[in-house]
N, C-alpha and C positions, 0 to 999 in steps of 0.2 A: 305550590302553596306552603306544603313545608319548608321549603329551603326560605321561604321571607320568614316565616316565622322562626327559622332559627339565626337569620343573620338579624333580625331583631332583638331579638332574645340577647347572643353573643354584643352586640352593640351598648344594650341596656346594661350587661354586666362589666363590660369594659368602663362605659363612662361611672358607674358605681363604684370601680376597682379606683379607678383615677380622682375622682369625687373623696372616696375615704382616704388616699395617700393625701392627695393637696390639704385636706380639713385637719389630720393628725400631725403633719408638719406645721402647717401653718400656727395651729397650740402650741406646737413643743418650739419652734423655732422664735417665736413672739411671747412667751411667756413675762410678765413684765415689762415688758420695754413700750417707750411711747416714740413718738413722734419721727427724724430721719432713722432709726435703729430699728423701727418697725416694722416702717416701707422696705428698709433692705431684708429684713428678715420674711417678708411678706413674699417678696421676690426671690428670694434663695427657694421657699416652700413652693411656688409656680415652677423653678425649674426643676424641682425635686419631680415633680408630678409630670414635667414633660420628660422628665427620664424614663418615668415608670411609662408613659403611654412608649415611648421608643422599645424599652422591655416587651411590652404588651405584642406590640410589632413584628418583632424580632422572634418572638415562641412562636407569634400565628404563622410566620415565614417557616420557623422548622418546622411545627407539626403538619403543614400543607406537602411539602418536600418529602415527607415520610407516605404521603398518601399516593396507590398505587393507581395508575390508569386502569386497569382491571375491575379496582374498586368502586373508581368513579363514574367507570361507562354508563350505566343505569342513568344516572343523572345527565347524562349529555346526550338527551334525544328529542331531536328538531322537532317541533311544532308541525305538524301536516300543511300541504299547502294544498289552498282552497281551488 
């Protein structure tokens, strides 16, 4: 039950994390501009944001790789069979 509730959690703050990067480029990249200068700048702030989710990725890869089986054993115990 914990462990959903914290890949929920983790989940919630990721799409937040990526939610405020796309929303502050999208301002700072479109400031002014209308119509095809827009859309590209619109588009440059999407991939700005899918960078930052690749970032995102890339930490939770390391800081998993730092985590020791030792650590984790507790959590990896089978369900009883009935």
């Amino acid at each position: 039950m914990l462990f959903r509730s914290q890949r929920q959690a983790g989940a919630a703050v990721g799409v937040a994390v990526l939610a405020t990067i796309l929303i502050e480029r999208r301002d700072a990249l479109m400031a002014g501009k209308t119509g095809p200068e827009a859309i590209d700048a619109l588009v440059r702030a999407f991939h700005q944001a899918f960078v930052g989710s690749v970032l995102l990725a890339v930490f939770g890869f390391v800081c998993a790789a730092f985590i020791r089986d030792s650590d984790a054993a507790p959590t990896m115990v089978r369900p009883a069979k009935k």
